[in-house]
C-alpha positions as CSV (number, residue, x, y, z in Angstrom):
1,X,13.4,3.7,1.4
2,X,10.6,1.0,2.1
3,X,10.2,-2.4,1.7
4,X,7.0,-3.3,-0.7
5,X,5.0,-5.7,-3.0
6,X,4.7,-3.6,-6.0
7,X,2.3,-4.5,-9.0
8,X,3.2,-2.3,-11.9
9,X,1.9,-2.7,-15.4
10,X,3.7,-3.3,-18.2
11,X,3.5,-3.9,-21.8
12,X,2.8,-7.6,-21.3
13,X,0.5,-7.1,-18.3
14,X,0.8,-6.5,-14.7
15,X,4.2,-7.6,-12.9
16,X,4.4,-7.7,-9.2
17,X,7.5,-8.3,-7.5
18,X,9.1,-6.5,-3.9
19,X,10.9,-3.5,-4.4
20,X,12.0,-0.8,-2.7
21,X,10.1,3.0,-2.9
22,X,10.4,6.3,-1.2
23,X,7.9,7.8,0.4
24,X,7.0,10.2,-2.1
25,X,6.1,7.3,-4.4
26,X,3.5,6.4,-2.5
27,X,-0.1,7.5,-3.1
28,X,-1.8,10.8,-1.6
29,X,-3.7,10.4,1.6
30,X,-4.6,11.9,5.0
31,X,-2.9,9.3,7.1
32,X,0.9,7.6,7.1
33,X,1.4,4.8,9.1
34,X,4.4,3.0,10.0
35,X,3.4,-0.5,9.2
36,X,5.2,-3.1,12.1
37,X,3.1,-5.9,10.2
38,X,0.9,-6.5,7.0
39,X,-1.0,-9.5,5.7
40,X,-2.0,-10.2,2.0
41,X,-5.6,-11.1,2.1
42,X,-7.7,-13.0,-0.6
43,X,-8.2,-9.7,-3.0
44,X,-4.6,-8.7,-2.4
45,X,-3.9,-12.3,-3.7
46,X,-6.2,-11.3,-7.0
47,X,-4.7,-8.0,-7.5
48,X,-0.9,-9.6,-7.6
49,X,-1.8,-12.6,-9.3
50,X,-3.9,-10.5,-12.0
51,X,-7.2,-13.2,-12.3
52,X,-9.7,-10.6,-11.4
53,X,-9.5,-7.1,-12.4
54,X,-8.9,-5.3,-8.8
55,X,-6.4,-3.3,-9.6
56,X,-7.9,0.3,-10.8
57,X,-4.5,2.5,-11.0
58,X,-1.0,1.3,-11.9
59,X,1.7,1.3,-9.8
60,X,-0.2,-0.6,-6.5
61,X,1.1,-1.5,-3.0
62,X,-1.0,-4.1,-1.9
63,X,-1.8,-5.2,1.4
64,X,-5.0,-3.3,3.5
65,X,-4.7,-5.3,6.6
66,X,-2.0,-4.1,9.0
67,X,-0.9,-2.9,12.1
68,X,1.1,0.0,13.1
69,X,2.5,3.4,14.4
70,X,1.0,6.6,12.7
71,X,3.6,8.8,11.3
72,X,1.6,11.7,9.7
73,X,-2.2,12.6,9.9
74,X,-3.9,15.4,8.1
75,X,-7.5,13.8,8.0
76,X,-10.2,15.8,9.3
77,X,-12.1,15.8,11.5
78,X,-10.5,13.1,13.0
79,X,-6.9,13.9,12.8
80,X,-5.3,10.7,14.4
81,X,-2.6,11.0,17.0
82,X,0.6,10.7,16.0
83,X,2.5,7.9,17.4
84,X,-0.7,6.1,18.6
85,X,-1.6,2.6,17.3
């Protein structure tokens, strides 16, 4: 289980709130990271708050800027180290 903001959408708009997920709820990528720290920037801040249309698929974890250990990486041609920073 993981710690997250999570904006989900619901009949009377979008609700964001933390939550707890598994890792199979996340979304599909080449590259997991274990995320030691995470900021919420200006457009995270639109995206929860829901005054500018940023979000484009329903549920979101926001937060882009972070810092970390990867866990998994299956993007190539780089295919990132894992454990490196």
């Amino acid at each position: 289980m993981l710690d997250a903001v999570l904006i989900e959408k619901s009949d009377s708009g979008q609700v964001a709130g933390l939550s707890a997920i598994d890792t199979p709820q996340l979304p599909q990528g080449d590259v997991l990271v274990e995320v030691a720290w995470s900021t919420l920037n200006y457009k995270d801040a639109l995206a929860i708050t829901g005054a500018s249309p940023v979000v484009r698929s329903f549920p979101m974890v926001p937060g882009i800027d972070f810092a970390g250990v990867i866990a998994e990486s299956s993007h190539p041609p780089l295919n990132w180290a894992i454990g490196s920073c």
